[in-house]
Structures are given as structure tokens and as C-alpha cells.
Backbone bond lengths (Angstrom), bond angles and torsions (degrees), N, CA, C in turn:
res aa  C-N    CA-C-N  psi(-1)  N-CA   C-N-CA  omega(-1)  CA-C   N-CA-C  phi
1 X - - - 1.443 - - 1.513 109.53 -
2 X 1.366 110.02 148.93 1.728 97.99 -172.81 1.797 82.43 -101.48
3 X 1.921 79.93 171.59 1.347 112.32 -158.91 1.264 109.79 -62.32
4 X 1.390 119.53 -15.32 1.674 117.22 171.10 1.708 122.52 -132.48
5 X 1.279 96.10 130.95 1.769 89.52 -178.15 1.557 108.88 -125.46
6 X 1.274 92.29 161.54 1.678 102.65 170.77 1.157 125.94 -83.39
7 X 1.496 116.48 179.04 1.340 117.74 -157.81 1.786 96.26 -88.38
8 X 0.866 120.31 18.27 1.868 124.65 170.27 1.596 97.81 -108.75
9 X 0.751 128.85 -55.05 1.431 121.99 178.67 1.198 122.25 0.21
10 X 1.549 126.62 -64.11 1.211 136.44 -157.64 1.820 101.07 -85.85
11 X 1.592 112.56 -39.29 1.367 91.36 179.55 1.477 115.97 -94.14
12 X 1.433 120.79 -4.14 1.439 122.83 149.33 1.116 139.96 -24.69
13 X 1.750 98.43 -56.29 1.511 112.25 -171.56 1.849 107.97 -84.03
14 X 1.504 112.35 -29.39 1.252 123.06 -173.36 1.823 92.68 -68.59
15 X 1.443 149.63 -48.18 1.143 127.71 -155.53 1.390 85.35 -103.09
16 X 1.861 145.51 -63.75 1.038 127.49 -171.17 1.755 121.01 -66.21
17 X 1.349 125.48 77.86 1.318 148.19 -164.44 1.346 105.18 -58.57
18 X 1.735 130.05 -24.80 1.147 135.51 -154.86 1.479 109.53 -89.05
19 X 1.574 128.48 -15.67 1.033 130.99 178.35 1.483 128.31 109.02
20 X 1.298 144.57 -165.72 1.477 147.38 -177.68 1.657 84.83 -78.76
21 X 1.732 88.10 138.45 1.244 101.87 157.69 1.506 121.92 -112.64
22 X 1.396 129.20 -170.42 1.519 114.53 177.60 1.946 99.77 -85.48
23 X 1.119 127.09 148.36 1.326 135.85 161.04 1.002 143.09 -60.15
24 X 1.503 131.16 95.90 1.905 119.06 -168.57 1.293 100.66 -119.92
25 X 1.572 113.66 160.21 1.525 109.72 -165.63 1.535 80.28 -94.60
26 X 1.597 137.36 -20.88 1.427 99.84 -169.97 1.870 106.49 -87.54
27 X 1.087 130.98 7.52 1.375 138.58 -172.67 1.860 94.11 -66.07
28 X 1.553 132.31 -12.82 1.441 126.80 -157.71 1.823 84.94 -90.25
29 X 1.089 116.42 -51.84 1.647 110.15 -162.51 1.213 102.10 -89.88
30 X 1.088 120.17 -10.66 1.667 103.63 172.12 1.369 113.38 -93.69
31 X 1.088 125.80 -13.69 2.031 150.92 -173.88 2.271 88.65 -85.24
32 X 1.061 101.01 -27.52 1.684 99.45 -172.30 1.359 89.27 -99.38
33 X 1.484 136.63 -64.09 1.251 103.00 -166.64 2.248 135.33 -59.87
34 X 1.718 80.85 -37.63 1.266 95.71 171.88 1.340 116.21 -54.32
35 X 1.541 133.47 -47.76 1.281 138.68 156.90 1.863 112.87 -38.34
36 X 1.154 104.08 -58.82 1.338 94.15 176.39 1.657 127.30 -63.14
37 X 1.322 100.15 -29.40 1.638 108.31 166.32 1.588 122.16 -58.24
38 X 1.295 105.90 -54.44 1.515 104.49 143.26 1.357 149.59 -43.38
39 X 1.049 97.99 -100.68 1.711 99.65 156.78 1.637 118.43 2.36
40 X 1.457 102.66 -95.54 1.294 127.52 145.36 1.346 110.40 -2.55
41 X 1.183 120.04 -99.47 1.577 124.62 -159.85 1.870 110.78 -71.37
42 X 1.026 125.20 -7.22 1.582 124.40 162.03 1.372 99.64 -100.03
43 X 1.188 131.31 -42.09 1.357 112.93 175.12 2.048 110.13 -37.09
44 X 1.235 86.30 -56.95 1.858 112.20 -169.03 1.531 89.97 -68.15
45 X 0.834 148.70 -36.29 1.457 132.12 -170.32 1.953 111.01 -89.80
46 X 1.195 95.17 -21.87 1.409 112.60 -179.67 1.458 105.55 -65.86
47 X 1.459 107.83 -78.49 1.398 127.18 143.78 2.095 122.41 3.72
48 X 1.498 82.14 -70.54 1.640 98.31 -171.57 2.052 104.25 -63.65
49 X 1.244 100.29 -47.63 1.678 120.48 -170.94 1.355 126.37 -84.29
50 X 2.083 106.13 13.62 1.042 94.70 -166.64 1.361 128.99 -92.04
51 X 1.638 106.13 -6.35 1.415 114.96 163.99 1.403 118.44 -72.33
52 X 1.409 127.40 -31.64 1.620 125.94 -144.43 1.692 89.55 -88.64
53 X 1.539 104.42 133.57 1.455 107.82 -168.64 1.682 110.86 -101.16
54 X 1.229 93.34 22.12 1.929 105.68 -178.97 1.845 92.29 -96.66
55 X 1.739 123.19 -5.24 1.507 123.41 -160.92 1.862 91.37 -141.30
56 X 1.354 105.52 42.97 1.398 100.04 -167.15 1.752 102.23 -81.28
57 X 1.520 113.93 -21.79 1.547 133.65 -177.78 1.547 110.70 -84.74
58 X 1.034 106.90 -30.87 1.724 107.49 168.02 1.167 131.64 -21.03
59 X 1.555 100.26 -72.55 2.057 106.54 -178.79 1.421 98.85 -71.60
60 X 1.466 133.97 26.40 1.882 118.01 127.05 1.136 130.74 -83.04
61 X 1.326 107.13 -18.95 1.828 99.27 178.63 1.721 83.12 -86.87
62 X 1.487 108.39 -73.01 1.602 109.26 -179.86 1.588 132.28 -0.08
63 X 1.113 106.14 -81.20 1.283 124.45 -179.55 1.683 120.15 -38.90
64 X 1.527 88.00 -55.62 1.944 83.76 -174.22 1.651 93.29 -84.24
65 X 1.446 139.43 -15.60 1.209 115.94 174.59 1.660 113.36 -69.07
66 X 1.241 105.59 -32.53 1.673 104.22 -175.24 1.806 101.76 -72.05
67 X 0.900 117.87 -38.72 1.533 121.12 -169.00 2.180 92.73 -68.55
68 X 1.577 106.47 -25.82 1.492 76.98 -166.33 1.753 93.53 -99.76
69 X 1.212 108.75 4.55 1.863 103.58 165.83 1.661 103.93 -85.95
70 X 1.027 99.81 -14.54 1.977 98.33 162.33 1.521 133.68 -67.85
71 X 1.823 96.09 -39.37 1.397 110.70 165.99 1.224 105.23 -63.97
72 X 1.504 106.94 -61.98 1.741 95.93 -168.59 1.573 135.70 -54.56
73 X 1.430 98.78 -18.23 1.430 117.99 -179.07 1.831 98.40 -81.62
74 X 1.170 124.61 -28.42 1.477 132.54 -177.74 1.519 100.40 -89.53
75 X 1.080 116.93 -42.89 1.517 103.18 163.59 1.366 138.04 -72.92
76 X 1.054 119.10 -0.19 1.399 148.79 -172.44 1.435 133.69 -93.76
77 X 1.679 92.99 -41.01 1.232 122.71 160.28 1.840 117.29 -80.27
78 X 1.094 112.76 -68.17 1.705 122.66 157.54 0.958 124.56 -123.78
79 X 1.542 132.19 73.09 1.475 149.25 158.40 1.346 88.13 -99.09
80 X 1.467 118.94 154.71 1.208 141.69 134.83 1.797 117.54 -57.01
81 X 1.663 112.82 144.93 1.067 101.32 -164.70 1.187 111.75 -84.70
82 X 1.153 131.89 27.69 1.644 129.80 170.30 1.476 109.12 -94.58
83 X 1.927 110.94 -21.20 1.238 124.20 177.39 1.296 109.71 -88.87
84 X 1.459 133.59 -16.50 1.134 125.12 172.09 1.354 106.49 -90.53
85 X 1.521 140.35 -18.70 1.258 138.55 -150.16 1.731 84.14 -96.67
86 X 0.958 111.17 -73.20 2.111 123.95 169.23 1.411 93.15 -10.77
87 X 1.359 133.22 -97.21 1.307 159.89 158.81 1.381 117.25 1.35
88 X 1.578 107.02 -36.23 1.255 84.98 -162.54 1.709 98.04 -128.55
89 X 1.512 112.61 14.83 0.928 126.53 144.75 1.741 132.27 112.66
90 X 1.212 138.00 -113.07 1.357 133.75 156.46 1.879 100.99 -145.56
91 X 1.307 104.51 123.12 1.553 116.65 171.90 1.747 116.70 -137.15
């Protein structure tokens, strides 16, 4: 690990369990859009479904998926790139 990390670091390593990945500079805009596709679209479906009681179990998968297209979109923006590379996975 280098001698300085960001403030994602710590919850980086706790959800991406798999370890350092290799580093690409294009992994930052594609780590933001995909985050926003997420995020985004369970937020909005959460949102849309929250009366209908046939989707009353939903905002559990929902919820922590939109909250972790938030991280990624926050890491994306100012993560360090060892936190965006972790994050956004092996390709």
C-alpha cells in the first residue's frame, strides 16, 4: 500500500474483498457512469415502487445497491486510483 491514502480507502477495501487490482486511467469514467446507472436507477425504482405492496421487500436489495452506486460515483470523482481500480474490479 503506498504511504498515503484517501479517505475511500478504508471502506473500499471492506466491500471490494478481492484485493488490488491493476490500474487504468480509463477505469475513472467508466467506474462513474456505471455507478450512476446504478445508483440512479434503484434509487428511481425504489422511489417509483414504494407504495405497491406486491414490492414491499424491494428497498433491501435496493437500498444498499443505490447507496453503493453512491460510493462508486464518490470514488470516482475523488478516490485515489488504487480505490477506483479495487472498485471497479478486474477486466
Amino acid at each position: 500500500m503506498k504511504n498515503h491514502a484517501c479517505i475511500y480507502c478504508k471502506p473500499v477495501q471492506r466491500i471490494a474483498l478481492w484485493g488490488p487490482r491493476p490500474e487504468a486511467n480509463w477505469k475513472r469514467p467508466i467506474l462513474l457512469v456505471c455507478s450512476i446507472l446504478l445508483g440512479g436507477g434503484f434509487a428511481y425504482l425504489t422511489w417509483l415502487l414504494r407504495y405497491d405492496p406486491r414490492y414491499a421487500y424491494f428497498p433491501l436489495l435496493s437500498v444498499p445497491l443505490a447507496f453503493l452506486g453512491g460510493l462508486g460515483m464518490l470514488v470516482s470523482i475523488n478516490g485515489c486510483n488504487a480505490c477506483v481500480a479495487r472498485l471497479f474490479g478486474e477486466i
